[in-house]
N, C-alpha and C positions, 0 to 999 in steps of 0.2 A: 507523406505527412499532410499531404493537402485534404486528403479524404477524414485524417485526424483533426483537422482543427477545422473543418466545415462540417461537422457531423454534432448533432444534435447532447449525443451521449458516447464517450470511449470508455470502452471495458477492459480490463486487462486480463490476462490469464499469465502468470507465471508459479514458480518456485519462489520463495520466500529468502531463501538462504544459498550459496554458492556450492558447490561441491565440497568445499573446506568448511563452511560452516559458517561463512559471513553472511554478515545479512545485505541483499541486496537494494535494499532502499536507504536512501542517505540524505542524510540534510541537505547537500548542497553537489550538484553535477561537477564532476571533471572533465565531463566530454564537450563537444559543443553540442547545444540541442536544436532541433529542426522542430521538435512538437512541445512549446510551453503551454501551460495550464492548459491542459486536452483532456485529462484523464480523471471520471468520473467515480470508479471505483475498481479495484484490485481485487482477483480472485482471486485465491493462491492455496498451495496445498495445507497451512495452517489456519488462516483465519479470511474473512471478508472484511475489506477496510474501504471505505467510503472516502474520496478526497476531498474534502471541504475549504471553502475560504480561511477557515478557523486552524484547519489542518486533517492530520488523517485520526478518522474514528474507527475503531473497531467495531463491529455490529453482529461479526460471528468468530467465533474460535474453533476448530475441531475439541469433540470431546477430550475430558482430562487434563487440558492444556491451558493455564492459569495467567491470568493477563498480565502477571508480571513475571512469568518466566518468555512470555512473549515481545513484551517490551525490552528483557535483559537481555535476548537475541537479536532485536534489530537495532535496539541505541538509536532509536528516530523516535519524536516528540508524537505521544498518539494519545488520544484520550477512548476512555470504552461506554459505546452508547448503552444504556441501561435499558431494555426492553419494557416496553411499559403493561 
């Protein structure tokens, strides 16, 4: 975690959702964390989401997949950056 929170930008690569189908980003941690605010943006098999002081924006979705059936899977607060 040391190399997480001394590094300029953290990327993430994961899955989106668990094997059952939860979503694995959540309002608020259960665990204890080692790495707070480190994480600059999520890449994951549905969308790219950018983590902001504001909160997490969406900035890509895979095709076909509609920002509020993506929100209705994670139930995490996101707003969707509008491409200019």
């Amino acid at each position: 975690m040391d190399l997480a929170i001394g590094a300029k930008q953290v990327f993430v690569m994961m899955d989106l959702l668990t094997k059952t189908g939860e979503s694995k980003l959540v309002d608020k941690c259960t665990y204890p964390l080692t790495g707070v605010n480190c994480v600059n943006r999520i890449y994951s098999d549905l969308a790219v989401i950018d983590v902001t002081p504001a909160g997490l924006e969406v900035i890509e979705m895979v095709e076909g997949l509609r920002f509020d059936e993506l929100q209705g899977m994670l139930k995490v607060p996101m707003t969707l950056k509008v491409a200019a």
